[in-house]
N, C-alpha and C positions, 0 to 999 in steps of 0.2 A: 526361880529355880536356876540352880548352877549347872551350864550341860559341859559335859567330860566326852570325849571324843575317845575310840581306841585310840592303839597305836599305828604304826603304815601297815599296809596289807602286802606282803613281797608278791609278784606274781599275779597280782588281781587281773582277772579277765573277767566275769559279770559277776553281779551279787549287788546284794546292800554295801553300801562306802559313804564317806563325806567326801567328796574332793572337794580339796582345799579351793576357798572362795566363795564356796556355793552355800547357799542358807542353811538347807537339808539335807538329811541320806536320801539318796535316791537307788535305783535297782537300776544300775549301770550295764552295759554289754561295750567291750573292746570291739571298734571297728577298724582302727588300724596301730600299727607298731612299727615302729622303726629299730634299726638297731645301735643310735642312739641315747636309746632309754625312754625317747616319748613316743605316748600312747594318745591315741581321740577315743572319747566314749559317747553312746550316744544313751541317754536313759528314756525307760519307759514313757515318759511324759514330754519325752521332747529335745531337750536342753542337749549340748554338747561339750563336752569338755576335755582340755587335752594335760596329763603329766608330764612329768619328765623325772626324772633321778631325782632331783633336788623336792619335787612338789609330787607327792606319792598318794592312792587312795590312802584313807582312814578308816578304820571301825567305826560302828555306828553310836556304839557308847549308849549314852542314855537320851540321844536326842529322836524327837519324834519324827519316824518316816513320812516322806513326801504320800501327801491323799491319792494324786493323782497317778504314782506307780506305784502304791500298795494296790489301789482299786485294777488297775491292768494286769498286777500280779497276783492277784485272788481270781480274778476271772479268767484267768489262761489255766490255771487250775484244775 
């Protein structure tokens, strides 16, 4: 299967996203911003990751959500 990614998300502060690099969407949260344009995110399941202007979240398109923050974000539910 061919996976398609949205486009960048302007503005993303938590949700589902791809940041670029990472394998999966995961269910992100903004822990910190500069006003440089980069951001650190920390997601459900752990991992961290930071943007900047040039390297922006993505939609999650058709690829399949991470197990381990779909199952943290059903159960906060």
């Amino acid at each position: 299967m061919i996976h398609f990614s949205g486009g960048p998300i302007a503005d993303f502060i938590t949700g589902w996203a791809i940041i670029p690099f990472r394998r999966n969407p995961h269910h992100w949260k903004q822990i910190h911003a500069n006003l440089e344009g980069e951001a650190l995110y920390q997601s459900k399941c752990g991992l961290k990751a930071v943007t900047t202007n040039g390297v922006q979240p993505l939609g999650i398109g058709n690829f399949t959500k991470c197990r381990k923050c779909l199952a943290a974000t059903v159960n906060k539910a």
